[in-house]
DRENTI-891069 format. One record per residue (C-alpha): x, y, z; residue number from 1. Coordinates in nm, 4 decimals. Layout:
N
NODE,X,Y,Z,NUM
...
This chain:
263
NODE,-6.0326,3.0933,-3.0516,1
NODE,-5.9578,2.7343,-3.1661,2
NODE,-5.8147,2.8032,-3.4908,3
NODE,-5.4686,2.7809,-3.4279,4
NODE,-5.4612,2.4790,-3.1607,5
NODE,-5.6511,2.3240,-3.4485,6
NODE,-5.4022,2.4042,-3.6898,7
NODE,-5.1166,2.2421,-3.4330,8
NODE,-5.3622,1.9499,-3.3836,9
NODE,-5.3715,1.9130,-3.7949,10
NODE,-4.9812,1.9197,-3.7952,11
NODE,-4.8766,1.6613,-3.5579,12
NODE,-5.1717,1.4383,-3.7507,13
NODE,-4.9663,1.5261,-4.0702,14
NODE,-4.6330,1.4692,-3.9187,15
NODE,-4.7401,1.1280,-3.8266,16
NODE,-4.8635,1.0572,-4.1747,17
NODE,-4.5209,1.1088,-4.3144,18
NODE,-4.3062,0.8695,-4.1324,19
NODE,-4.4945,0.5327,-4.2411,20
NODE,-4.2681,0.2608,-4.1650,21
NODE,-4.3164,0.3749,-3.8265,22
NODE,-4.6839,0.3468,-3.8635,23
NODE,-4.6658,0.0392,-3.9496,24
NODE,-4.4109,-0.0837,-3.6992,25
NODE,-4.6618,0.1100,-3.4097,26
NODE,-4.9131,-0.1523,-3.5083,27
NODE,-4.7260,-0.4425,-3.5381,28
NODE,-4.5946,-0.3485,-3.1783,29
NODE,-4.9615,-0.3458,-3.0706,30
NODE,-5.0453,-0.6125,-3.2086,31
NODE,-4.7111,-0.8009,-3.0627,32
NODE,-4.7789,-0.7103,-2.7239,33
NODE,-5.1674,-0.8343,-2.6831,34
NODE,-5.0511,-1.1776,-2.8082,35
NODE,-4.7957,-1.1620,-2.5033,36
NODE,-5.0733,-1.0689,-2.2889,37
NODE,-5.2625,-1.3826,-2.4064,38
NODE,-4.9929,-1.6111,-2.4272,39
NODE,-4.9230,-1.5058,-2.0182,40
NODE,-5.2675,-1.5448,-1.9316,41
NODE,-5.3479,-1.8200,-2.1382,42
NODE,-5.0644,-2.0189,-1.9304,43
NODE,-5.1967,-1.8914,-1.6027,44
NODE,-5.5475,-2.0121,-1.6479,45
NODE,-5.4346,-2.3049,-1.8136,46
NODE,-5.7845,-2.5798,-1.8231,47
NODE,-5.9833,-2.3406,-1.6160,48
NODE,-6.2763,-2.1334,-1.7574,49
NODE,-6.2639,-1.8745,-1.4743,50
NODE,-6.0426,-1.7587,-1.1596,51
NODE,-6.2378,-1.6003,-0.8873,52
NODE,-6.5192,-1.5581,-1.0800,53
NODE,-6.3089,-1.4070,-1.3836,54
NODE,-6.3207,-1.5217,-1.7001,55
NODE,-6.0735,-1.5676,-1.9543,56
NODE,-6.2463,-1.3740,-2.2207,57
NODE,-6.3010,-1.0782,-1.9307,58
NODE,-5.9227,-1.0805,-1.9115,59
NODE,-5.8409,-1.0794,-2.2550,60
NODE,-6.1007,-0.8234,-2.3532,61
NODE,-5.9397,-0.6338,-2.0978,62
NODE,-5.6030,-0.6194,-2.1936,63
NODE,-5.7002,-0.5815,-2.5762,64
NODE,-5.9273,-0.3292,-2.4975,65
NODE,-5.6179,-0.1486,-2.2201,66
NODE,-5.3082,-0.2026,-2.4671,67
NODE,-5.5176,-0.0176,-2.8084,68
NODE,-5.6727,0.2311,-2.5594,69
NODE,-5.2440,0.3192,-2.4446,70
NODE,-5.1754,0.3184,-2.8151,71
NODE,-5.4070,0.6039,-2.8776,72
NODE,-5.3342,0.7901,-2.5306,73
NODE,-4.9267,0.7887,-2.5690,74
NODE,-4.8337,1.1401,-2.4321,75
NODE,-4.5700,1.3263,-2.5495,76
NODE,-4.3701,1.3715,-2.2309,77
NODE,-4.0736,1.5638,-2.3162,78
NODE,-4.2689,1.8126,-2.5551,79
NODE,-4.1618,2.0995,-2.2528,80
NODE,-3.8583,1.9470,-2.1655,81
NODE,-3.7281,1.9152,-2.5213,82
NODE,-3.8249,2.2921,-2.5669,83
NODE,-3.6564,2.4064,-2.2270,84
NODE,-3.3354,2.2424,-2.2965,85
NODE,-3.3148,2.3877,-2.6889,86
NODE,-3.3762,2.7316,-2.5834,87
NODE,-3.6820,2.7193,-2.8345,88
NODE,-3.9394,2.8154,-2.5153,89
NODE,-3.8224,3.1612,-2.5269,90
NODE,-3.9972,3.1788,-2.8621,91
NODE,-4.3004,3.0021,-2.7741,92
NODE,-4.3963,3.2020,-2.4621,93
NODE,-4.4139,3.5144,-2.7191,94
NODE,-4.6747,3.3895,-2.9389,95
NODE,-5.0376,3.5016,-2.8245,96
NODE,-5.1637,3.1030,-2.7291,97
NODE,-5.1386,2.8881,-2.4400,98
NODE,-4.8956,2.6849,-2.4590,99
NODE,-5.0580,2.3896,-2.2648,100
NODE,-5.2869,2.4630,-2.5379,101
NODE,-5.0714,2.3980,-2.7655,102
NODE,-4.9149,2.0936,-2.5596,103
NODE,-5.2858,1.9143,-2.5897,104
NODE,-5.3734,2.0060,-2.9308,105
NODE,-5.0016,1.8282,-3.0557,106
NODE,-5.1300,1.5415,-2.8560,107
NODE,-5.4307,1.5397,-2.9720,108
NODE,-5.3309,1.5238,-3.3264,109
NODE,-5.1431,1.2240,-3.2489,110
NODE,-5.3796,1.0421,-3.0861,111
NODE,-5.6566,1.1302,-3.3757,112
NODE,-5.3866,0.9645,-3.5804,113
NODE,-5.3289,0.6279,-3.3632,114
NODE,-5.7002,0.5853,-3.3191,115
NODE,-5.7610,0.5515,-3.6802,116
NODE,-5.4015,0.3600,-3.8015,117
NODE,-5.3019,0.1724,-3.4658,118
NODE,-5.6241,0.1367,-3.2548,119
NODE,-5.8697,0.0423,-3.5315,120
NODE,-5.6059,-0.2317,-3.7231,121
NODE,-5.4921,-0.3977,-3.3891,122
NODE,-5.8175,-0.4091,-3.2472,123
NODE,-6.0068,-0.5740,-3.5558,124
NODE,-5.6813,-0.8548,-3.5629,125
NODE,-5.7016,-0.9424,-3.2118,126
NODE,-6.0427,-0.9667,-3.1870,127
NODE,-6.0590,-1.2051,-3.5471,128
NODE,-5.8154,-1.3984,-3.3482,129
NODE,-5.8296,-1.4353,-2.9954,130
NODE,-6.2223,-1.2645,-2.9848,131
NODE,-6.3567,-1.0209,-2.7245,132
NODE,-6.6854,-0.9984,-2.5511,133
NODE,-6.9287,-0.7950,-2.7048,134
NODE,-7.0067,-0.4567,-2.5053,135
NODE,-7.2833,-0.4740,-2.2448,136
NODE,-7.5538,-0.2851,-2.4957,137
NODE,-7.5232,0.0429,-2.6752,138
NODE,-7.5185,0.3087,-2.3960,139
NODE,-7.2877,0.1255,-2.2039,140
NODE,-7.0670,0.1304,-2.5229,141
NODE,-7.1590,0.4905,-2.5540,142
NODE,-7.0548,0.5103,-2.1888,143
NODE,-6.7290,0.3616,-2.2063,144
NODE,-6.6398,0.5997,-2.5230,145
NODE,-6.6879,0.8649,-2.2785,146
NODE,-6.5184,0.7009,-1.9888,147
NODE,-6.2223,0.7078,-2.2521,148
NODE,-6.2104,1.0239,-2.3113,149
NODE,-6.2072,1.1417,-1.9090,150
NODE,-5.9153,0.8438,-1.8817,151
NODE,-5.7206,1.0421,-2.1465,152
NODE,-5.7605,1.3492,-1.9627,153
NODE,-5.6312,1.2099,-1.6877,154
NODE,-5.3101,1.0334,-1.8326,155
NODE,-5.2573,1.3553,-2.0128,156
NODE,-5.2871,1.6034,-1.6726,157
NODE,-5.0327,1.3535,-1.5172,158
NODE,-4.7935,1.3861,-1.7985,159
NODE,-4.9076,1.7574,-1.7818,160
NODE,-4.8108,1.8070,-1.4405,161
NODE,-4.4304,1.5867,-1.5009,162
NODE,-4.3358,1.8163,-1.7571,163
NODE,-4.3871,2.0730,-1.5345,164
NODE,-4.0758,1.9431,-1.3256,165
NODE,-3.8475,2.0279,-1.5874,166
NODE,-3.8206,2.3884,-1.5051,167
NODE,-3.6289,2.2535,-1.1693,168
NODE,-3.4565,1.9699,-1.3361,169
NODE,-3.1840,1.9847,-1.5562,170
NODE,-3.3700,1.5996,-1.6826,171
NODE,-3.6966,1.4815,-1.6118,172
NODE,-3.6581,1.1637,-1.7633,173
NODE,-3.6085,0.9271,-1.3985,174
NODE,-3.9708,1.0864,-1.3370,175
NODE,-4.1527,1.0573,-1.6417,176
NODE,-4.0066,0.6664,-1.5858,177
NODE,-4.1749,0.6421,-1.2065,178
NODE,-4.4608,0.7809,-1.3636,179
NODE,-4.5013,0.5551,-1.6397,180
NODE,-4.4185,0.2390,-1.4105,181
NODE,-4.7486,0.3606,-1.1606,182
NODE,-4.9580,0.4098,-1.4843,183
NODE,-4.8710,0.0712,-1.6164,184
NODE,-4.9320,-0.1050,-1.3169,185
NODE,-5.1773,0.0568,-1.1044,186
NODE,-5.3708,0.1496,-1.4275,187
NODE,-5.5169,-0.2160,-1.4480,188
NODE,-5.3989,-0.2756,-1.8000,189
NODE,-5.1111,-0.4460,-1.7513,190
NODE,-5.2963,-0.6633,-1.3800,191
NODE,-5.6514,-0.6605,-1.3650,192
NODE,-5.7360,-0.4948,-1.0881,193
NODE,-5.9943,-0.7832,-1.0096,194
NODE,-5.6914,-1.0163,-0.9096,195
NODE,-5.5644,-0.7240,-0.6594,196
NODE,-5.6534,-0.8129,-0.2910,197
NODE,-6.0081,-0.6142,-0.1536,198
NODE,-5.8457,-0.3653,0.0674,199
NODE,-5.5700,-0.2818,-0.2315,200
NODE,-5.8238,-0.2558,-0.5058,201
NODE,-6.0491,-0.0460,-0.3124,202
NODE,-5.7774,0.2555,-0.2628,203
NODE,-5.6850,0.1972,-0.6089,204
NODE,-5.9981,0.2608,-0.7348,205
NODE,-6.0071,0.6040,-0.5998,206
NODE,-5.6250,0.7154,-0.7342,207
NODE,-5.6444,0.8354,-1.0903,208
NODE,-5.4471,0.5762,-1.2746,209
NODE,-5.7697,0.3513,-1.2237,210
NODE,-5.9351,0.5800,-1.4149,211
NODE,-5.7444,0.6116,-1.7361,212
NODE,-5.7924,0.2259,-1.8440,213
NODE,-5.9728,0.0026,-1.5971,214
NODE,-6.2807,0.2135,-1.4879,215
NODE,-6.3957,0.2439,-1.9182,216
NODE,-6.3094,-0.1538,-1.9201,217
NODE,-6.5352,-0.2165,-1.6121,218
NODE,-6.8494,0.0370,-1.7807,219
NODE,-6.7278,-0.1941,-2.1315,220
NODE,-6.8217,-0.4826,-1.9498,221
NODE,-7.1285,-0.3885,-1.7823,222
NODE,-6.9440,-0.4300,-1.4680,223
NODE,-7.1211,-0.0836,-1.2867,224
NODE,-7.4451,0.0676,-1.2586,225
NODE,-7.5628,0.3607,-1.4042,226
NODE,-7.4854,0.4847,-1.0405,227
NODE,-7.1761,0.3705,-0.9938,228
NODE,-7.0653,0.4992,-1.3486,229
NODE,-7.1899,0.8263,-1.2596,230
NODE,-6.9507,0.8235,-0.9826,231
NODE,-6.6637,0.6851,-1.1538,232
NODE,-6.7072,0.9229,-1.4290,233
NODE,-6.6975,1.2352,-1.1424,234
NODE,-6.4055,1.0475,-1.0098,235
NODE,-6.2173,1.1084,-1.3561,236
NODE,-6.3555,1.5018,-1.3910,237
NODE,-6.2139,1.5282,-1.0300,238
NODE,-5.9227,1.3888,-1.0976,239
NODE,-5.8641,1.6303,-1.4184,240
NODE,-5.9195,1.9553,-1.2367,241
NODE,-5.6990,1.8822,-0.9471,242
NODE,-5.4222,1.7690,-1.1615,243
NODE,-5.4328,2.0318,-1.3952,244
NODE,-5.4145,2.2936,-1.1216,245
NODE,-5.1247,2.1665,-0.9997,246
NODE,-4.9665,2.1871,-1.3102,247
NODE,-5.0945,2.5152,-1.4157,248
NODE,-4.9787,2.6354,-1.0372,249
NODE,-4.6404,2.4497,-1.1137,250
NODE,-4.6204,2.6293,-1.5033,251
NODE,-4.6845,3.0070,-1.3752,252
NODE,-4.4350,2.9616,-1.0931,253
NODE,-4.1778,2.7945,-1.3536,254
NODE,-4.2193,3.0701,-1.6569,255
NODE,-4.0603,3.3737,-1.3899,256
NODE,-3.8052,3.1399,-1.2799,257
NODE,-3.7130,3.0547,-1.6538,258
NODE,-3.3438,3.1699,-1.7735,259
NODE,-3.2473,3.1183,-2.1410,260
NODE,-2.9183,3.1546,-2.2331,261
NODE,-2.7815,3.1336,-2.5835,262
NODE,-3.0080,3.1117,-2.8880,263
């Protein structure tokens, strides 16, 4: 039933609501960090219109559209961890949920929450300000909503599969920082993948940190076909599954190697 991951989605939504200096702080960090992004690539591009056949607009819509996208997606990556190390997973294993149920629904609740107070605010100030190009007609827009979605089920799988870790390691935080540093970069968000050299962007395209950002940018921009979409999107489902078993292989092995001591 999803009753009760609904109820643990509704609670992190709440506990988000209550804290909001940090609200506003989350959107004014946004906000900070696309007019970095467009200060950088307004200096790089200087007089010229386009590099390489890429515009400036395609750039900036791309890190607008990338940075409020990573707002909404922020995982929760110590949620196990922090449990593990408190004792507190003892408890948790005894109620009659999953908890990696329970681990999405808490991120889903927060990202419900930045979607409508850090997404929605940051987007409509950068694009009054710097602009973005429009999407490439309604499906694609429909499209890229979807493409969103898979990308957060990927980013979330990863972080899935980190946590994971933490039944070997007394801290997981080196890996959850390797992990963020190959998201960030290899994601496209931070580089367009368009400036990356053929060969590079090629095998990029088929690792899954393409798909959390870049690949609903590209459908955004009317960059694919309805074919290649269709194979980007399987790309993402792909991506998912494989991920997720390894972390569910990686949880079922950790719970019978679990100690707990104290309490």
């Amino acid at each position: 039933m999803l009753t009760p991951y609904l109820a643990f989605a509704k609670k992190s939504f709440l506990n988000r609501s209550a804290y909001r200096f940090n609200h506003f702080m989350g959107i004014l960090n946004t906000i900070l960090r696309i007019f970095i992004f467009w200060g950088i690539y307004k200096a790089l591009y200087g007089d010229r219109s386009e590099v390489d056949g890429i515009t400036m607009t395609m750039v900036t819509t791309n890190f607008i559209l990338s940075i409020c996208l990573e707002a909404v997606f922020c995982v929760n990556d110590f949620y196990l961890p922090d449990r593990i190390n408190s004792g507190s997973i003892a408890n948790e294993l005894l109620l009659p949920i999953s908890f990696p149920g329970r681990m999405l629904a808490d991120n889903l609740g927060n990202a419900v929450f930045k979607l409508i107070y850090h997404f929605v605010p940051a987007l409509i100030v950068s694009v009054l300000i710097m602009g973005i190009q429009a999407p490439a007609g309604i499906p694609m827009l429909l499209l890229f909503i979807l493409s969103a979605l898979l990308g957060y089920g990927v980013l979330w799988t990863i972080s899935f599969a980190v946590q994971m870790c933490s039944f070997w390691l007394i801290n997981v935080w080196s890996i959850v920082t390797i992990k963020n540093v190959f998201v960030n970069v290899l994601s496209g968000s931070m580089i367009p993948l368009w400036f990356m050299p053929d060969w590079m962007s090629g095998v990029l395209e088929l690792l899954p940190f393409s798909s959390i950002y870049f690949t609903p940018v590209q459908i955004y921009l009317g960059q694919l076909s309805y074919g290649e979409i269709a194979v980007k999107c399987a790309i993402q489902v792909v991506w998912i599954g494989v991920i997720y078993l390894i972390g569910t292989l990686l949880w079922e092995k950790g719970k019978r190697k679990l100690v707990v001591q104290g309490g």
